[in-house]
C-alpha positions in Angstrom: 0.0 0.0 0.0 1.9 3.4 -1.0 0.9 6.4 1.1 1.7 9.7 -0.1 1.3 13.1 1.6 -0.1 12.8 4.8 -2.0 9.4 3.9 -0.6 6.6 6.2 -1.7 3.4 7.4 -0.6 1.3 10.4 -1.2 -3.1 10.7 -1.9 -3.8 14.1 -2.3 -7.5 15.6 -5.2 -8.2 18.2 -4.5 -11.3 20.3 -7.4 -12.4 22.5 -6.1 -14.7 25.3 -8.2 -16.7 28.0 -7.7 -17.6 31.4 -5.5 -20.5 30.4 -2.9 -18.3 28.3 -4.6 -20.0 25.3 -4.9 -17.3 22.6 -5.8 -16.3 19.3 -5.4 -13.7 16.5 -6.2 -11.2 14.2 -5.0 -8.3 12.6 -6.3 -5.1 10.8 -5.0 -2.4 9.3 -6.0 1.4 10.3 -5.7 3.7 6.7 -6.1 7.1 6.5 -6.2 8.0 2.6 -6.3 11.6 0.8 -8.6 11.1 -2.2 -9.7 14.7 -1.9 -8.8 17.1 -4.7 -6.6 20.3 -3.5 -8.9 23.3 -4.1 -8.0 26.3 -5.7 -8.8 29.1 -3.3 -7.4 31.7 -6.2 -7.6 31.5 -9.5 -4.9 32.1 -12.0 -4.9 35.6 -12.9 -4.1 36.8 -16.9 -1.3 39.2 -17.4 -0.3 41.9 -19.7 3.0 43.5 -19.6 4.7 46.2 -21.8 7.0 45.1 -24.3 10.7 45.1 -23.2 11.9 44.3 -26.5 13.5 41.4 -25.0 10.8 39.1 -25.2 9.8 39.6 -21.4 11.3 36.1 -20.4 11.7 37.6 -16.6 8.3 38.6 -16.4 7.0 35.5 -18.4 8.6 33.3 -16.2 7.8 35.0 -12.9 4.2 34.7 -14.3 4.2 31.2 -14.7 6.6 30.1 -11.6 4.0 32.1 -9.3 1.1 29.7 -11.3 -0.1 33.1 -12.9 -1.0 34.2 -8.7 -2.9 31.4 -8.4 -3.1 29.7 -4.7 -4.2 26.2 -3.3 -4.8 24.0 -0.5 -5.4 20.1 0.2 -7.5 19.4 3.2 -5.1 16.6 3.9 -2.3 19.2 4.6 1.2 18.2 3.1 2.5 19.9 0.0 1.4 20.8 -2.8 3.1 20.1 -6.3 2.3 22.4 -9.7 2.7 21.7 -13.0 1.4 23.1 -16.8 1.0 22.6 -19.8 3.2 25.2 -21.5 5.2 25.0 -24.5 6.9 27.3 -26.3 5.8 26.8 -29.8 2.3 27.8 -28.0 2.6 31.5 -28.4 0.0 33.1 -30.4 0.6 36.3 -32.3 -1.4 39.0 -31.1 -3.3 40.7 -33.6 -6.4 43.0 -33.6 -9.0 43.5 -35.9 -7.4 45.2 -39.5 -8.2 48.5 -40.7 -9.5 47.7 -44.2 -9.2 50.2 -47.3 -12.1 49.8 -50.1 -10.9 50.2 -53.2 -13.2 50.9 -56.3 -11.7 48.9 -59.1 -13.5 49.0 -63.0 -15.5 46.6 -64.1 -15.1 43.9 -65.6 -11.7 43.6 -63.4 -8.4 42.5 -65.5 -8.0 38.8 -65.4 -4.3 39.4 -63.3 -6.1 41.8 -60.5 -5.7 40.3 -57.1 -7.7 41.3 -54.2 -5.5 41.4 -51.2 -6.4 43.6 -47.7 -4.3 46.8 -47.2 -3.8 47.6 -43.9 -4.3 51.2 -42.7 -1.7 53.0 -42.2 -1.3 56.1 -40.0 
């Protein structure tokens, strides 16, 4: 039986002995498991930081070392472990919504004309 945390369990023998020393036995063993979840008393937290032109590794992984603020306990006590599922090809380019230019092209269009967004520029 593997106990982790603070689960532990303990085998105790129970002899049961007469008046004439004649005696018996039995044993049990006494477990105290943890099969409760550890809650998460805060949640993790996004972040937004201003470019350092670096890439913001510090920040990044100060963010996910501290589990992005996040907290919990176990009702069992003992400690607990944190993991995630990051990975670096994960990053997403953040991009908002284009500024779109309409262009009024002739009719019938030349067979080579390709319609392509422009962004805005300011």
């Amino acid at each position: 039986m593997g106990d982790c945390g603070n689960t532990k369990h303990v085998t105790v023998v129970f002899t049961a002995t007469d008046a004439c020393s004649n005696s018996s036995t039995t044993s049990a063993t006494f477990t105290i498991e943890d099969t409760t979840d550890p809650v998460i008393g805060t949640a993790a937290a996004d972040q937004t930081v201003e470019c350092d032109g670096a890439g913001n590794v510090a920040a990044f992984n100060a963010w996910l070392t501290g589990h992005a603020g996040s907290d919990a306990s176990d009702v069992c006590g003992g400690a607990i472990s944190w993991t995630n599922d990051y990975v670096v090809g994960n990053w997403v380019a953040t991009v908002g919504t284009p500024d779109m230019l309409l262009l009024c092209l002739p009719l019938p269009m030349p067979a080579a004309t390709a319609l392509l967004p422009v962004p805005h520029l300011q």
